[in-house]
C-alpha positions in Angstrom: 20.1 -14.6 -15.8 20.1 -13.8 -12.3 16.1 -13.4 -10.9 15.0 -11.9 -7.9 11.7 -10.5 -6.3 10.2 -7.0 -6.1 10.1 -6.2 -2.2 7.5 -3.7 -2.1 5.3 -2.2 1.2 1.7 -0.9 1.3 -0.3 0.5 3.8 -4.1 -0.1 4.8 -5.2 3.2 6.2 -8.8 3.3 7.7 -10.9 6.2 8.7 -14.2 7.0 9.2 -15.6 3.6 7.5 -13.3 5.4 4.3 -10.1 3.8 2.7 -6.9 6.1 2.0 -6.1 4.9 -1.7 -4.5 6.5 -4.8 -5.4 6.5 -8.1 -2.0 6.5 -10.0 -0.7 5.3 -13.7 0.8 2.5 -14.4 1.8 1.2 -17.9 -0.3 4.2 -18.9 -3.1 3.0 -17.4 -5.2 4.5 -14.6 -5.0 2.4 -11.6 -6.6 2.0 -8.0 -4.4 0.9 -5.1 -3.6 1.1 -1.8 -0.1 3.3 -0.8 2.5 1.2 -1.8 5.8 1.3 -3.7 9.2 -0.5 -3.4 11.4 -0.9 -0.3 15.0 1.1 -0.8 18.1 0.2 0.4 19.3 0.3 3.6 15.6 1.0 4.5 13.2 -1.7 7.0 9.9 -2.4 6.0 8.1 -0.4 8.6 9.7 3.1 7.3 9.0 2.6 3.6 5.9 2.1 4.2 5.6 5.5 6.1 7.2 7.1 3.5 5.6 5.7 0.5 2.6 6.6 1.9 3.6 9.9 3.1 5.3 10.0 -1.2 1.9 8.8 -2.9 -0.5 11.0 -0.1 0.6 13.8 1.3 -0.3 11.7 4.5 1.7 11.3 7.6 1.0 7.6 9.5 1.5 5.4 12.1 2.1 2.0 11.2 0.0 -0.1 13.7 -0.4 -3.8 13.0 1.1 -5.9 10.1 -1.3 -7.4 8.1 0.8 -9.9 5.9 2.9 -11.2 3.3 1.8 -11.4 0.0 3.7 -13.1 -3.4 1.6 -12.0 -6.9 3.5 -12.7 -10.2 2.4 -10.3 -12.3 1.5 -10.1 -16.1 4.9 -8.1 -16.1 6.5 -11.9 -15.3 7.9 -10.1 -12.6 7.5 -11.4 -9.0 6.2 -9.4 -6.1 6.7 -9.8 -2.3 4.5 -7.3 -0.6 4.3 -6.4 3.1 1.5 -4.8 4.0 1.0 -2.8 7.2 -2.7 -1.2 8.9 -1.7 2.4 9.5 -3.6 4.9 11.5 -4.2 8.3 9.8 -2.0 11.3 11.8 -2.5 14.5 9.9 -2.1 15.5 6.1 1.3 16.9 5.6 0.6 20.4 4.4 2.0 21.3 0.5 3.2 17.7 0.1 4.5 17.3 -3.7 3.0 13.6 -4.5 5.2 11.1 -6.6 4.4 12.2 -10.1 2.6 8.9 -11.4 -0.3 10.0 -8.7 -3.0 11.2 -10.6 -5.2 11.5 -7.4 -5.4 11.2 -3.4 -9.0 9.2 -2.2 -10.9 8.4 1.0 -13.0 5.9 -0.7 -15.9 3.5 1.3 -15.8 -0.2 0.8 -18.3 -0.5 -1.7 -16.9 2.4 -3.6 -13.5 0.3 -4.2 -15.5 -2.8 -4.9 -17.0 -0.4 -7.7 -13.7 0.0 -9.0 -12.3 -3.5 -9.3 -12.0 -3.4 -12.9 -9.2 -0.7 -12.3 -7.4 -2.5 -9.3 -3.8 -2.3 -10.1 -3.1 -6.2 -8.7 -5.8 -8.4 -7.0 -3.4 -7.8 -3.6 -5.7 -4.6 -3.6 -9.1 -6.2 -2.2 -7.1 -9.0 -1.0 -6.0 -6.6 2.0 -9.2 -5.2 2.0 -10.8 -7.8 2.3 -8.2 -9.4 5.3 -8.3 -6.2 7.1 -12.3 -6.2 7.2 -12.3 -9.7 8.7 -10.0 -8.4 11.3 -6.8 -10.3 10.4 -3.9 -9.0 11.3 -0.8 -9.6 13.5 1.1 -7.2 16.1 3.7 -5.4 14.3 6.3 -7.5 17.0 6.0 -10.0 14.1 8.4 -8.2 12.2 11.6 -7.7 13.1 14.5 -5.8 11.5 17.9 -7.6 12.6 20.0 -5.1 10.9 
């Protein structure tokens, strides 16, 4: 059996002292998390993240710092590698048609999320929170896309 990670991207989007997040179903089960979803082929990390978030928001954004590298092996047994990228908001993208497992779009405040930690989809989800509020992150230069 041949075994290989999950490359997936998220997105930390701040704006006024409120979190972009998406409540979406997964295994049939309503779940928070930030914009994220798996990197395609011939596709860099920086651009799936636009357009995951842009696919799960209806929100057009500017990648601005990266925040970090994350492995979680999840119940699933399957592992994750996640990139995660602090985005700036630009402007919602008029009649956008969301990725049908998104139930709903929120701007939710800090505590509100720490509220909802019994429906966090992975614990990655506060972990970036919680990085990003303690101001750790790296310039996006630390990425770089050799192909």
């Amino acid at each position: 059996m041949q075994w290989y990670p999950h490359v997936t991207v998220a997105t930390v989007v701040e704006r006024n002292e409120q979190f972009l997040m998406v409540e979406e179903l997964s295994d049939n089960k309503r779940v928070i998390n930030q914009p994220a979803g798996h990197l395609e082929p011939d596709e860099d990390l920086v651009s799936a993240a636009v357009r995951e978030t842009s696919e799960e928001t209806g929100w057009l954004v500017k990648p601005v710092a990266f925040l970090g590298l994350r492995q979680y092996l999840a119940p699933n047994n399957i592992t994750y590698i996640r990139a995660t990228f602090v985005a700036n908001a630009l402007r919602e993208i008029p009649n956008a048609t969301l990725d049908k497992e998104i139930i709903r779009v929120h701007w939710l405040s800090y505590s509100e999320i720490r509220e909802r930690s019994a429906e966090f989809r992975s614990p990655m989800v506060i972990a970036d929170i919680e990085q990003y509020r303690a101001g750790i992150h790296y310039p996006l230069e630390l990425y770089a896309n050799h192909g």
